[in-house]
Biotite code that builds the C-alpha atoms (Angstrom):
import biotite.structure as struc

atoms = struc.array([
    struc.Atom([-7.951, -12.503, 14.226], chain_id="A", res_id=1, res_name="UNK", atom_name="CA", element="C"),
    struc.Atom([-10.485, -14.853, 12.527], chain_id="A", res_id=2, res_name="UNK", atom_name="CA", element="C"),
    struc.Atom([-8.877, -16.676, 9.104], chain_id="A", res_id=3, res_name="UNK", atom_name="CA", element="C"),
    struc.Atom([-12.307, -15.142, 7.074], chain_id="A", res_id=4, res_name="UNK", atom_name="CA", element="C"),
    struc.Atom([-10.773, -11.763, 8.556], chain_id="A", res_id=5, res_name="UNK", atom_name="CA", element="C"),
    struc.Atom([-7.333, -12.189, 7.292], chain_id="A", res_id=6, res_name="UNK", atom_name="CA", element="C"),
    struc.Atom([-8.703, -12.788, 3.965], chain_id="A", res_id=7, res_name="UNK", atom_name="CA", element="C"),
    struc.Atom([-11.479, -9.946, 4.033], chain_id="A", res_id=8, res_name="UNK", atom_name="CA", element="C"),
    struc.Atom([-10.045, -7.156, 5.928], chain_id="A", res_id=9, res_name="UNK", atom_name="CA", element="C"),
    struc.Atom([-8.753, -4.322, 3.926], chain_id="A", res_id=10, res_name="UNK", atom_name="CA", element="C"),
    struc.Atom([-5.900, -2.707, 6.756], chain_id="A", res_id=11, res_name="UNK", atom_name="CA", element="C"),
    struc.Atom([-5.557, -4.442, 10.189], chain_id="A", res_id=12, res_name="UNK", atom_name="CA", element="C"),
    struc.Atom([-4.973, -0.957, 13.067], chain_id="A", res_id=13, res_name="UNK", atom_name="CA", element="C"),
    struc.Atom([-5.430, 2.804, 12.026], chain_id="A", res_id=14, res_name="UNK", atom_name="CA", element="C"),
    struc.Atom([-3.240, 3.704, 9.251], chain_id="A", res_id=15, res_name="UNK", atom_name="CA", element="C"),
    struc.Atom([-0.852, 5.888, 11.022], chain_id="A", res_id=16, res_name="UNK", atom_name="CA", element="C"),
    struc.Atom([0.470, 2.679, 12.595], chain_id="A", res_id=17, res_name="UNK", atom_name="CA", element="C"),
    struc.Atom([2.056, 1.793, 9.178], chain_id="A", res_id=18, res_name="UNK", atom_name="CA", element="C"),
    struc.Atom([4.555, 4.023, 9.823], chain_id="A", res_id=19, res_name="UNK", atom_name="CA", element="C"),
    struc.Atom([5.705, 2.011, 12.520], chain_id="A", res_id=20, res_name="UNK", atom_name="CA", element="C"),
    struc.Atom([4.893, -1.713, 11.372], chain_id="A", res_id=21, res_name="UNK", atom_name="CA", element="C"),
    struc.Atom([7.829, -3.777, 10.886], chain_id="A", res_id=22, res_name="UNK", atom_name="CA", element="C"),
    struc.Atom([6.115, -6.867, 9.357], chain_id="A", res_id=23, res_name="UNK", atom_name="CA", element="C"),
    struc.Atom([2.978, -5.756, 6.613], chain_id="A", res_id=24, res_name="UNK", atom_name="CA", element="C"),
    struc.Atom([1.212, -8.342, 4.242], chain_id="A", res_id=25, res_name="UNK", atom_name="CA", element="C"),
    struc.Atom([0.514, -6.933, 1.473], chain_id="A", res_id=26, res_name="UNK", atom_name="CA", element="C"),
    struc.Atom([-2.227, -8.690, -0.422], chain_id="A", res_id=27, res_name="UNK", atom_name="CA", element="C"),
    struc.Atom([-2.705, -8.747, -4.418], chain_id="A", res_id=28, res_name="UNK", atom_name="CA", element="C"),
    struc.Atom([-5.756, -9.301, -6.357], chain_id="A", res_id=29, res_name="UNK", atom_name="CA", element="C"),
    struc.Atom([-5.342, -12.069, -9.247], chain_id="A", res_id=30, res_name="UNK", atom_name="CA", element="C"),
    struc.Atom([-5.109, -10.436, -12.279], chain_id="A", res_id=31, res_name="UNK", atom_name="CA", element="C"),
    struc.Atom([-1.467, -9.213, -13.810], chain_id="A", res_id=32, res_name="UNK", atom_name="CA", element="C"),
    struc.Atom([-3.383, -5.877, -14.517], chain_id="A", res_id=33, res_name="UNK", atom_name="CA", element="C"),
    struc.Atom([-4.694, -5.594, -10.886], chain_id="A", res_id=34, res_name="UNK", atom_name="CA", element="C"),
    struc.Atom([-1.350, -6.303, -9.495], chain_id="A", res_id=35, res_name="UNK", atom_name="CA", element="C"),
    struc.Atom([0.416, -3.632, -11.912], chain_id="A", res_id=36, res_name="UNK", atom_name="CA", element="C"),
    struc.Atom([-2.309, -1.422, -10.687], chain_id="A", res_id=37, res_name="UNK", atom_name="CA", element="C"),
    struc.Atom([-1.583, -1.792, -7.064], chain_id="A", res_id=38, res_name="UNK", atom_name="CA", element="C"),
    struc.Atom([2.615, -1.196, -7.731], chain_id="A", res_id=39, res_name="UNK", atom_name="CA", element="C"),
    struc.Atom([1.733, 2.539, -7.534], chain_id="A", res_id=40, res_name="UNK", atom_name="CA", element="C"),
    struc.Atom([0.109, 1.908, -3.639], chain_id="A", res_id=41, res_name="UNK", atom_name="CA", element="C"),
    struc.Atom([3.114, -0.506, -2.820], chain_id="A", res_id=42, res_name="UNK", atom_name="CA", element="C"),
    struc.Atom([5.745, 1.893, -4.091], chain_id="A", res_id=43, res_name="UNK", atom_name="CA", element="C"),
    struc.Atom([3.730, 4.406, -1.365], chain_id="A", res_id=44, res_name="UNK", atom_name="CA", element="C"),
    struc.Atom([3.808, 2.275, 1.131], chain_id="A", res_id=45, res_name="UNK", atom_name="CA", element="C"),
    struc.Atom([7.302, 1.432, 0.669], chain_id="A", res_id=46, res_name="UNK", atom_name="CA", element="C"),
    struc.Atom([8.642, 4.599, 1.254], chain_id="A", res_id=47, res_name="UNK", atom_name="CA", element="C"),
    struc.Atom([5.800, 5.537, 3.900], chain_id="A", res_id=48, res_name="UNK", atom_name="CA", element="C"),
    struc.Atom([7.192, 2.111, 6.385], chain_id="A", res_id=49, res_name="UNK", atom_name="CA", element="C"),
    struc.Atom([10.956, 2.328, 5.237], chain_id="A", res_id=50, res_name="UNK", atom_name="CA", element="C"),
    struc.Atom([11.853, 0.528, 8.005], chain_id="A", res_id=51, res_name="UNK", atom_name="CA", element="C"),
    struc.Atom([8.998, -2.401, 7.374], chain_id="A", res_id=52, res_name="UNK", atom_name="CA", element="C"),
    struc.Atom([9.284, -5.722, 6.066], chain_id="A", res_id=53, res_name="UNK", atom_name="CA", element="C"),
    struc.Atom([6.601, -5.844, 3.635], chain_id="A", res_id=54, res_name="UNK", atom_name="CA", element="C"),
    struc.Atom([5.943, -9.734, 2.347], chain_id="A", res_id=55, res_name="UNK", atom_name="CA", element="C"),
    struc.Atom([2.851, -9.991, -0.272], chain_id="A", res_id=56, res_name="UNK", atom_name="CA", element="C"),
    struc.Atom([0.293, -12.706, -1.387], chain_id="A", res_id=57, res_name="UNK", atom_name="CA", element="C"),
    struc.Atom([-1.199, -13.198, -4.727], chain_id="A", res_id=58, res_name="UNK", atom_name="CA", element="C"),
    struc.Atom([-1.587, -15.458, -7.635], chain_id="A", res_id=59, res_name="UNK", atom_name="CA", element="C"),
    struc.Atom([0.442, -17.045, -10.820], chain_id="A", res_id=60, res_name="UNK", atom_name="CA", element="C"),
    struc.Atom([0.897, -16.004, -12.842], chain_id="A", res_id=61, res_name="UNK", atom_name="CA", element="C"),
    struc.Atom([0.523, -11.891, -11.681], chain_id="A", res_id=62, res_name="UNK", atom_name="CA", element="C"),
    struc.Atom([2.671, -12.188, -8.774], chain_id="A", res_id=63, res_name="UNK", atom_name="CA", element="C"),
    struc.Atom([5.750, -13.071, -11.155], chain_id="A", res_id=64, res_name="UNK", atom_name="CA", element="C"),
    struc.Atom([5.746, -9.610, -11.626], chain_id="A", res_id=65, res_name="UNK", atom_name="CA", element="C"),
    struc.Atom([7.300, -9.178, -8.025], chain_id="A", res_id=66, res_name="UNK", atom_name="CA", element="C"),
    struc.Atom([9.627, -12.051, -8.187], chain_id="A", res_id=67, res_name="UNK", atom_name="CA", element="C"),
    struc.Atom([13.069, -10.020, -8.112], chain_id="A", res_id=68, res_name="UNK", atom_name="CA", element="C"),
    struc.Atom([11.478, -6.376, -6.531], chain_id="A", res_id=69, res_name="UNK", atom_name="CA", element="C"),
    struc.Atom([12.897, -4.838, -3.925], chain_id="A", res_id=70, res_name="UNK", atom_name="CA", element="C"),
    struc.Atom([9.553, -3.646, -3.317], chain_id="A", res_id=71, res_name="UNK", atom_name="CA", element="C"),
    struc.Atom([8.822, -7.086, -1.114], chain_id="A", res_id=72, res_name="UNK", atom_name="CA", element="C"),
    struc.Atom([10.565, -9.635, 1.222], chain_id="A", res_id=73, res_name="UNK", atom_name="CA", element="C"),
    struc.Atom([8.955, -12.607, -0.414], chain_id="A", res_id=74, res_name="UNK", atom_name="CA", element="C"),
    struc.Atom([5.794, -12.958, -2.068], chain_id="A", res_id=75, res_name="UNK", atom_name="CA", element="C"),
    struc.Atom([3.486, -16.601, -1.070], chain_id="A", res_id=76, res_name="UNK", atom_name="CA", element="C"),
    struc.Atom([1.425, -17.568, -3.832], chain_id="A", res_id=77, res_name="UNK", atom_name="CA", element="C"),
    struc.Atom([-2.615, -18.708, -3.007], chain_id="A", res_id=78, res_name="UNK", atom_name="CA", element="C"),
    struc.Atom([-2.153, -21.951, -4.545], chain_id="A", res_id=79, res_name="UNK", atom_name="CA", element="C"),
    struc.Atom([0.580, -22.749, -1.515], chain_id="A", res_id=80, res_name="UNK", atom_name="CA", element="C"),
    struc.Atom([-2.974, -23.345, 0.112], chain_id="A", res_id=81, res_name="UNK", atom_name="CA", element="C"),
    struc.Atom([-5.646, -24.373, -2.520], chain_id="A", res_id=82, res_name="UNK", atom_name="CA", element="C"),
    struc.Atom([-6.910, -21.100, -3.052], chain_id="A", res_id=83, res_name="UNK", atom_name="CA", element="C"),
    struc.Atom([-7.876, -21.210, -6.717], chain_id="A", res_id=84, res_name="UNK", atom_name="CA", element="C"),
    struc.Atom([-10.103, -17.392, -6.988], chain_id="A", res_id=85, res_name="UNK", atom_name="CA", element="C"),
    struc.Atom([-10.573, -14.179, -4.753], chain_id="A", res_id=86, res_name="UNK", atom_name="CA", element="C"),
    struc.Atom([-13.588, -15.681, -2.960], chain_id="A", res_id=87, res_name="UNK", atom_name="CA", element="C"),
    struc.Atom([-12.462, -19.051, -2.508], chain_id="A", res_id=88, res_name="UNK", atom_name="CA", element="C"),
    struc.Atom([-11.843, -19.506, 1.269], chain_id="A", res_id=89, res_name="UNK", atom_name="CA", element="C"),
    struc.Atom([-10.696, -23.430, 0.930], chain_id="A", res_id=90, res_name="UNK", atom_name="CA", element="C"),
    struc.Atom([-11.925, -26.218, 3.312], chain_id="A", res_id=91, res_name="UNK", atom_name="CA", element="C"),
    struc.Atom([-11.196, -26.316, 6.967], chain_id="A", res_id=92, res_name="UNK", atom_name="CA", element="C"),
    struc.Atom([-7.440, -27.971, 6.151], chain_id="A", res_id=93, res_name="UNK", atom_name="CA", element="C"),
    struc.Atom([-6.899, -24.667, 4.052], chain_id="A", res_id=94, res_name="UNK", atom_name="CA", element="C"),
    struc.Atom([-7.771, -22.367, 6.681], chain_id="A", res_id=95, res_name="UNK", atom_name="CA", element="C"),
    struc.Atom([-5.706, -23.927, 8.929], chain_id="A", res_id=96, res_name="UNK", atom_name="CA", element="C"),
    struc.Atom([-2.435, -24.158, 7.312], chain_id="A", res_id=97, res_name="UNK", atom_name="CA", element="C"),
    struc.Atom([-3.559, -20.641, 6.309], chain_id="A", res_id=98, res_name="UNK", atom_name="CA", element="C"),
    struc.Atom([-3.631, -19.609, 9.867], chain_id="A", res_id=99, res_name="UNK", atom_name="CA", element="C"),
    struc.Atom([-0.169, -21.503, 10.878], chain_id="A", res_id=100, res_name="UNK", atom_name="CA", element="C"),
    struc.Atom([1.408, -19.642, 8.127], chain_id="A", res_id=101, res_name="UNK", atom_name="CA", element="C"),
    struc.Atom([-0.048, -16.112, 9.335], chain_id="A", res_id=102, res_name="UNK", atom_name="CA", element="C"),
    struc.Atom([0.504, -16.786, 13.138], chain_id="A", res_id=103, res_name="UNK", atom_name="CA", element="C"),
    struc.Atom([4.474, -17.420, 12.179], chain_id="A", res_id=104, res_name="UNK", atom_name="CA", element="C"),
    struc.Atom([5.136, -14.308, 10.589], chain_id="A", res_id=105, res_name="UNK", atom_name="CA", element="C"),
    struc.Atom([3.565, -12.477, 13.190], chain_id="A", res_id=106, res_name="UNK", atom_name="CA", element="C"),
    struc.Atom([2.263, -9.431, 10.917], chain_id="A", res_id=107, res_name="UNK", atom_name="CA", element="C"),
    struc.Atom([1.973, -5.779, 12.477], chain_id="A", res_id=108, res_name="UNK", atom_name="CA", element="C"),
    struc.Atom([-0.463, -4.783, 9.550], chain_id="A", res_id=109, res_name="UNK", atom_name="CA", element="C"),
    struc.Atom([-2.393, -6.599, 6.665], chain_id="A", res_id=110, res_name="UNK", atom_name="CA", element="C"),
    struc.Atom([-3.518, -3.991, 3.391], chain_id="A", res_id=111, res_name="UNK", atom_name="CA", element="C"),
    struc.Atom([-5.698, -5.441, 1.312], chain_id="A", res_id=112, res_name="UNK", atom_name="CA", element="C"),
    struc.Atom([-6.452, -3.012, -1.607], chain_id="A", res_id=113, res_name="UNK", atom_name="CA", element="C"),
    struc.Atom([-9.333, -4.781, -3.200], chain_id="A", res_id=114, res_name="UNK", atom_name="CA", element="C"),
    struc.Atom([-11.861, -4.718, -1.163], chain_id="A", res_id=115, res_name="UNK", atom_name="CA", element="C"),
    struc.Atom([-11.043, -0.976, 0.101], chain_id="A", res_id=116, res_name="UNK", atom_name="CA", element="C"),
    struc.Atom([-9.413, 2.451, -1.792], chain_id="A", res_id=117, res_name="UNK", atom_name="CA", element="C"),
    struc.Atom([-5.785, 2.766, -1.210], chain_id="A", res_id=118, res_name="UNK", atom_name="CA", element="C"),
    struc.Atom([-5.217, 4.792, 1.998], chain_id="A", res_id=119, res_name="UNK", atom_name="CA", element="C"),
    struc.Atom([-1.297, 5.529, 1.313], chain_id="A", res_id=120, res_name="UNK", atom_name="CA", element="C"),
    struc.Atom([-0.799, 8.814, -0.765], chain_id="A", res_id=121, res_name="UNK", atom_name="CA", element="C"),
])
């Protein structure tokens, strides 16, 4: 998978394989709004992959919101990289430390909400 992918895509596989994911990122858009928005989709997804360790990615300061839930194993913020807005892909350092990060978890299923409808009733 491309880095531009990772960032664009909306869900990596058909969504029936989120039932059996063990490792989803779960990316947030930037705004606290947004991301208290998308706690109805993560609460679905949740209890759709029980099983799955779900780890997010988002901005300060919206993702504070997430800090101590039980919703998500960790949440990275964009800045870890550079990434300063929702279009900003970094430089070619950026991508790559980007693409370290991602190849280490090893991620069964990316769901990115903002640039597609939720999927998970």
């Amino acid at each position: 998978m491309e880095q531009n992918e990772v960032f664009s895509s909306s869900i990596v596989g058909p969504p029936a394989t989120l039932h059996d994911s063990s490792r989803i990122l779960f990316f947030f858009p930037y705004g606290i709004g947004d991301v208290l928005m998308h706690l109805r989709s993560l609460r679905s997804l949740r209890s759709y992959a029980k099983c799955a360790v779900i780890h997010g990615v988002g901005s300060e300061p919206a993702v504070q919101l997430l800090d101590d839930s039980d919703l998500v194993e960790s949440i990275e913020r964009y800045d870890r990289w550079g990434i300063r807005h929702l279009w900003d892909l970094g430089c070619s350092h950026t991508r790559r430390e980007f693409r370290e990060w991602f190849e280490q978890k090893h991620f069964d299923a990316i769901v990115n909400l903002t640039l597609a409808p939720p999927v998970i009733t």
